[in-house]
N, C-alpha and C positions, 0 to 999 in steps of 0.2 A: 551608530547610535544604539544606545541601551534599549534591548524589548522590553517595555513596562509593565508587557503581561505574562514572563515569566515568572514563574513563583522560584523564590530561594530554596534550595535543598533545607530541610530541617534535618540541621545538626543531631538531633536527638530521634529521627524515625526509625524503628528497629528496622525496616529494609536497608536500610545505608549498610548497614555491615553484614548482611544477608553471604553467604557461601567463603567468608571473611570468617567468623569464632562460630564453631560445632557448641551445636548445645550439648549437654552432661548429657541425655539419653543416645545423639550419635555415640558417643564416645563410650558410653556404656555398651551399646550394641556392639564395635568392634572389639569391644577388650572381651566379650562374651564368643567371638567367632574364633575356632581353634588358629594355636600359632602356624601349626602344621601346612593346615590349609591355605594360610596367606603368604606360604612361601612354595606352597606346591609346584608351582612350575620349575622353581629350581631347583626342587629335588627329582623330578622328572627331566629334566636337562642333564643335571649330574651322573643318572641313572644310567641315562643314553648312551653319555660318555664314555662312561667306565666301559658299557659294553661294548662297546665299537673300540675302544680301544685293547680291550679285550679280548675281543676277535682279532683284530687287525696284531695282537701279540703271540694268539695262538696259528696265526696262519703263516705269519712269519718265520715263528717255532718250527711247526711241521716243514715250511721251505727249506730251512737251512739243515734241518735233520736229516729230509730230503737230499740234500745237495751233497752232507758229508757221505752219506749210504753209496751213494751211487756214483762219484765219484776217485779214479785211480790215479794216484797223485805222480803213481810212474810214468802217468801217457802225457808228459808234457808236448806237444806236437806244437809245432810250427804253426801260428796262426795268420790270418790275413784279412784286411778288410771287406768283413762279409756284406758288405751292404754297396760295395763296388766291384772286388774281385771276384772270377769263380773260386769255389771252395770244394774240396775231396771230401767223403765222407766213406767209412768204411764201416757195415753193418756183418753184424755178424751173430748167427743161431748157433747157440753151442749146445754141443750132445750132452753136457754134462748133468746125469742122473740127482743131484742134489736139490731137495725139496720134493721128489715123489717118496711115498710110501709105497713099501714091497708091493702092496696091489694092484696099486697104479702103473708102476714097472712090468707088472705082468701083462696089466691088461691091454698096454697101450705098447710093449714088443718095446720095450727100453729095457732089457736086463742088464744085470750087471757082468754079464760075460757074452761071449760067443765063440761058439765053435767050443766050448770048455777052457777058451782065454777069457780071464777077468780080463773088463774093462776100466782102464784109472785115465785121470788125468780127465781133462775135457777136450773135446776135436769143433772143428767148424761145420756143423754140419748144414748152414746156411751163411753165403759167404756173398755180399755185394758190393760194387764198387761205385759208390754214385758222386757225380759230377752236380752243382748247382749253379749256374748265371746267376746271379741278382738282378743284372741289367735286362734280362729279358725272360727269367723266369721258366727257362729253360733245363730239364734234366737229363743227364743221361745216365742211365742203371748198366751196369756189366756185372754177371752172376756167373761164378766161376763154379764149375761141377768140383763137387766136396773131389774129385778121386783125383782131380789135375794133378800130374806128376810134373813138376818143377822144383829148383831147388828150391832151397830151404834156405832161408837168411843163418849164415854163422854153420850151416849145417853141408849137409849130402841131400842126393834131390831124395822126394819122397812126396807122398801125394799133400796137396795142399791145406787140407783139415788137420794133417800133424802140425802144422806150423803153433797152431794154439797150444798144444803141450808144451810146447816152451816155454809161455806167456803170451801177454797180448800186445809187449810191444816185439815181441820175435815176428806174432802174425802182421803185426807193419808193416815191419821192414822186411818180410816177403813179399808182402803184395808191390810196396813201392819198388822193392830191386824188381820184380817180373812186368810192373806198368810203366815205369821210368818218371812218375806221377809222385809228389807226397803227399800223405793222407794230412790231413787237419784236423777230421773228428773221429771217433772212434766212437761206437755203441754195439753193444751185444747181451742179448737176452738168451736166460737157457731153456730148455723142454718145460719145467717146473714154471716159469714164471711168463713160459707163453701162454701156458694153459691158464692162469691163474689173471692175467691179463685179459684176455679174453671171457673168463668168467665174470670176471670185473665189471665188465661194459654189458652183461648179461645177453652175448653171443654176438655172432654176425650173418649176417642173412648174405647170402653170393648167388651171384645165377651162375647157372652150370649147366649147359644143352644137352649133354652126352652123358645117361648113365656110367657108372664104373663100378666094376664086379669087384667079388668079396678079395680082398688084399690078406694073406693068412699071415702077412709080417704085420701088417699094421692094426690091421683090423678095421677100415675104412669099408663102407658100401656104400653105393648111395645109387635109388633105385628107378627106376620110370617114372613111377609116382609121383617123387618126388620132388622133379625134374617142372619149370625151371628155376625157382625162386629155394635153395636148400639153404636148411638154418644150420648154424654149426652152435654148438656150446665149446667150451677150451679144449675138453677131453677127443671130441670128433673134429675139432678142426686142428689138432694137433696129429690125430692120424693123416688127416687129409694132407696136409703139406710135408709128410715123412716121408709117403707113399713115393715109391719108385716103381708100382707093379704097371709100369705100359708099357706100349709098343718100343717107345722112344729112352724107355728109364728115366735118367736123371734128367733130362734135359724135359720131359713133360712135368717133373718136380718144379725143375725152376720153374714154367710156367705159372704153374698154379702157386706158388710161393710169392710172384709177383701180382699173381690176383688177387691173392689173400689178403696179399700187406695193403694193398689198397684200398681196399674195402674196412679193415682192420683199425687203420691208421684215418679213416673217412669217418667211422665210428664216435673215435677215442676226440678227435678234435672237434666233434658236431656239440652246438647249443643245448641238447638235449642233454649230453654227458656232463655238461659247466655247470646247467642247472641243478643237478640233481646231488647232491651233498654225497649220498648212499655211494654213489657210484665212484665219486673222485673220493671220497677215504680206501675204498677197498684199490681202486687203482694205484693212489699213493701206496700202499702198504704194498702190492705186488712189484709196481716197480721197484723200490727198497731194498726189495730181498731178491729181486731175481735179474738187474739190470747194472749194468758197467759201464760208466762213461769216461773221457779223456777229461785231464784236469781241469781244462778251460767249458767244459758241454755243461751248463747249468741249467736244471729241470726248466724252462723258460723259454733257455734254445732248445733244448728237448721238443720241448711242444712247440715253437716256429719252426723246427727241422720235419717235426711230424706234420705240421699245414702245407709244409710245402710238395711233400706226398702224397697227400689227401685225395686230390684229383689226375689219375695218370691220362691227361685229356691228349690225344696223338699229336694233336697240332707244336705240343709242345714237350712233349716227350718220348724218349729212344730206351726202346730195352734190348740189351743184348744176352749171348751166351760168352762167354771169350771162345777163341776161335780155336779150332782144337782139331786132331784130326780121327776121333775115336777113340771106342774102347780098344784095349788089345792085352794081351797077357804077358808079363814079363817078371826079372823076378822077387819083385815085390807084391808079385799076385797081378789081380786084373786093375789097371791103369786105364785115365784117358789123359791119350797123347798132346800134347799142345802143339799149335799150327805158328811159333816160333814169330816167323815172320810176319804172319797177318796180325796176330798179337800187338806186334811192335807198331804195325802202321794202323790197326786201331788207337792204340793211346796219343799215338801222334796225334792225330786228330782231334781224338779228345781234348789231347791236351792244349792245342790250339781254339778249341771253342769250334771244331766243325766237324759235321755229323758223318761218322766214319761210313754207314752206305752213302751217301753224297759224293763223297772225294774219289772215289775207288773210279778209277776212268775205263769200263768199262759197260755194255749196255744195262738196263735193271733188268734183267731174265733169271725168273725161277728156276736153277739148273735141275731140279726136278722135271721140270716139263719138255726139256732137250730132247729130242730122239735124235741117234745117229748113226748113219751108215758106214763103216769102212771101209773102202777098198784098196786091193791092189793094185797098183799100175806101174809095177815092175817085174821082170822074170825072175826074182829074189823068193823064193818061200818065207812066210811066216810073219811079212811086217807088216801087215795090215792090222794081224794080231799084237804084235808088239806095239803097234801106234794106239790101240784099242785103249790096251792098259796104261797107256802115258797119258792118253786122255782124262781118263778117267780120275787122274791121281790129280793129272793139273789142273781139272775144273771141278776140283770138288770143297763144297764150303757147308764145314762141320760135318754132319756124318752125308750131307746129302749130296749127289755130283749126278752126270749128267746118265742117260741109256743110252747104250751101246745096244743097236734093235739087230744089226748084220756085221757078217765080215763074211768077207768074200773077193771074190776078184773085179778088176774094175772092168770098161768095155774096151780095154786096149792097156796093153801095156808097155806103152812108149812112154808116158810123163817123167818128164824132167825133175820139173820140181811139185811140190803139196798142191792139190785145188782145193777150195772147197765150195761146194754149190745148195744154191739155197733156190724155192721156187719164187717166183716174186706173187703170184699169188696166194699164196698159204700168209693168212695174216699170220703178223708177228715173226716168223722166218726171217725176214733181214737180219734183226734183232739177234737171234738166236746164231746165224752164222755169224755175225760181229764179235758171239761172246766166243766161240769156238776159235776165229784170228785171232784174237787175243791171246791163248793161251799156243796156237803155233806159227809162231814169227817166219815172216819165209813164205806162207804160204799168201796164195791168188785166191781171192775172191772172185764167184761169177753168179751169173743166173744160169737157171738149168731143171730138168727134171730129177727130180728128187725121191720118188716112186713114196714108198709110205712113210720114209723118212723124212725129219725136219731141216735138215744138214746132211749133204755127202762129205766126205773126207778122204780124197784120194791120195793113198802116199806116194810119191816120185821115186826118181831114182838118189834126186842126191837127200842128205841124212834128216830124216823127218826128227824136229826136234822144238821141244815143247817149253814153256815159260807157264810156273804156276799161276791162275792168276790173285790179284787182289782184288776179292772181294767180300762185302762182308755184311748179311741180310739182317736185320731187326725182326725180335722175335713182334709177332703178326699181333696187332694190338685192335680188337673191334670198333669200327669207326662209330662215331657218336650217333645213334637212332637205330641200329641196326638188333640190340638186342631184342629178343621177345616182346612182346607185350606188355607179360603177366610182368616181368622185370621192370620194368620202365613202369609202369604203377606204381610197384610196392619199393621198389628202391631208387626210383627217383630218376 
């Protein structure tokens, strides 16, 4: 039913068409309001764009400028699915003097001669072989001593930093003929653009326990003081990883060349370097001019090759020396000899995916710490001595093998055949005589008095004869909490 006391809308009430017809003064006010401003947002959106697209044009730009710079279209290498299979990577510091100024060459003991021989070409003077997992994020590094005398891919042997005079895929395919391994990536920076990288990131902070005196080749010190948190800028941390002035020479280089890049490489990929604009143009620009990659290594994998170095945490990774048996003089001058066979059954390993001290079936004993007695227990003169030295040759691994503390005669000499005696109290002893069977097949194990030696070794009558062993130690990597203090503050 009809409500009879609603009233009918009046057709003619001006609210009836109320937000329906703008009167003349709306309409006046807007055509009064700039055109500008009533389309302002779009011209602030468009703004946006451009420059975001503008950026996104110029970083692009810099990438692939990037990519063509550093980039060698001769290293096409063998590639493999890096995100399943392990991958070779071969790093490599070249001597070569191009981008210092004469000053710089002086002050940092980079001349361009020695001895009053010009130096040309460029050499390896930092040389690593590194293995990556994907599956389990595992590395393992081998740092070949710049002087290792092997041959030479296409060549005669010669020490292994010649191999770069030839190019960078001669140095390949030396390292692959001497690993039995093929590389995938190839990367190398020179003197010039390590410093210059390193300036880049504006230095690197490294802990360092032990003073080191004034080096008159490099010019490196670094002093109590300053001991344990030392800052390096490019110029001083350029001397720091040249330096060969220790006990050890090249082999404390590797070292610290491994701690370098760590810390280095810890730097260049940390949030603070992404953020900071200053820092990635001057780094772009140094890698540019001072870095060489294989044709497929794009600045991208560049930086996921560098994350993956970042942290050398022990649990998950292996640094080695290649195995070698010393310096020695021969006549290409002073040489270090390669250890041939340990060589061989380290890559094996590697190249298997397992970790060459692991495999080696022999006890883990620091042959540094062996003491050992030799006796005679024959009426033969002189083998005790001769057994001494065969020892010595067959348990030695890199420049370090076991003490030789006596020689002398045994308490009788009727044996037949080798004993060797270990106290069973003297911890570790078992151990130690297991490594010393090892190396001569033939011989008896017993217990027994050992007097202040850790191991007796008495040779018999019939022909005492010895088996090198395989063994193969990882250079000593600080387990995680153990450094300093002041370190573990400031660097994390």
């Amino acid at each position: 039913m009809r409500n009879p006391f609603k009233r009918k809308t009046d057709p003619f009430a001006t609210n009836r068409w109320a937000g329906m017809i703008r009167g003349g003064s709306s309409r006046r006010r807007e055509r009064k309001r700039p055109w500008l401003f009533r389309r302002a947002w779009r011209w602030v959106t468009a703004l946006a764009l451009v420059l975001l697209l503008a950026a996104v044009g110029y970083v692009w730009y810099r990438y692939e400028k990037l990519a063509d710079a550093i980039q060698d279209d001769e290293l096409d290498l063998r590639q493999v699915d890096e995100d399943i299979e392990p991958f070779n990577v071969l790093l490599v510091g070249s001597d070569s003097r191009e981008g210092l100024t004469e000053e710089e060459k002086e002050r940092l003991g980079a001349a361009d001669e020695f001895q009053g021989v010009p130096i040309t070409g460029e050499r390896a003077d930092t040389l690593i072989f590194a293995r990556i997992d994907p599956q389990s994020d595992h590395i393992t590094m081998v740092q070949f001593p710049r002087d290792l005398y092997v041959p030479i891919a296409g060549g005669s042997e010669e020490k292994i930093n010649a191999a770069l005079l030839g190019g960078r895929l001669r140095m390949v395919r030396t390292v692959e003929n001497l690993t039995g391994l093929e590389i995938n990536h190839y990367a190398q920076v020179n003197i010039a653009g390590f410093k210059r990288i390193v300036d880049a990131i504006e230095g690197v902070k490294l802990c360092i326990t032990e003073a080191i005196p004034f080096d008159p080749k490099t010019g490196i010190e670094i002093t109590q003081d300053e001991l344990p948190v030392v800052e390096f800028d490019g110029e001083r941390a350029l001397r720091f990883v040249r330096s060969r002035n220790f006990p050890t020479g090249d082999f404390q280089r590797i070292q610290n060349q491994q701690k370098f890049l760590s810390a280095a490489v810890s730097k260049i990929t940390s949030f603070g370097t992404f953020l900071d604009l200053g820092k990635i143009n001057r780094l772009m620009n140094a890698v540019a001019d001072y870095t060489r990659v294989d044709k497929e290594l794009s600045p991208k994998d560049l930086y996921d090759l560098g994350q993956k170095f970042r942290s050398f945490d022990p649990d998950n990774y292996e640094a080695y020396t290649a195995p070698n048996l010393g310096t020695a003089r021969i006549d290409a001058g002073s040489v270090v000899l390669p250890d041939m066979p340990l060589i061989e059954f380290m890559f094996e390993a590697i190249g298997s995916n397992e970790s060459p001290a692991d495999v080696a079936d022999v006890p883990d004993v620091d042959v540094d710490d062996v003491e050992v007695g030799v006796y005679n227990g024959t009426f033969k003169d002189g083998v005790a001595a001769a057994a001494a030295d065969e020892l010595e040759a067959a348990i030695r691994v890199g420049e370090k093998t076991i003490s030789v503390i006596e020689i002398a005669n045994a308490d009788r000499f009727t044996y037949k055949q080798g004993v060797i005696v270990y106290d069973p109290k003297d911890e570790g002893a078992e151990e130690k005589a297991q490594l010393i069977a090892a190396a001569v097949p033939g011989a008896s194990v017993k217990e027994g008095d050992t007097g202040r030696a850790d191991v007796e070794v008495i040779v018999g009558r019939r022909p005492f004869r010895t088996e090198k062993i395989i063994k193969v130690e990882p250079i000593d990597l600080p387990p995680p909490g153990t450094q300093p203090d002041e370190c573990r503050r400031e660097l994390g």
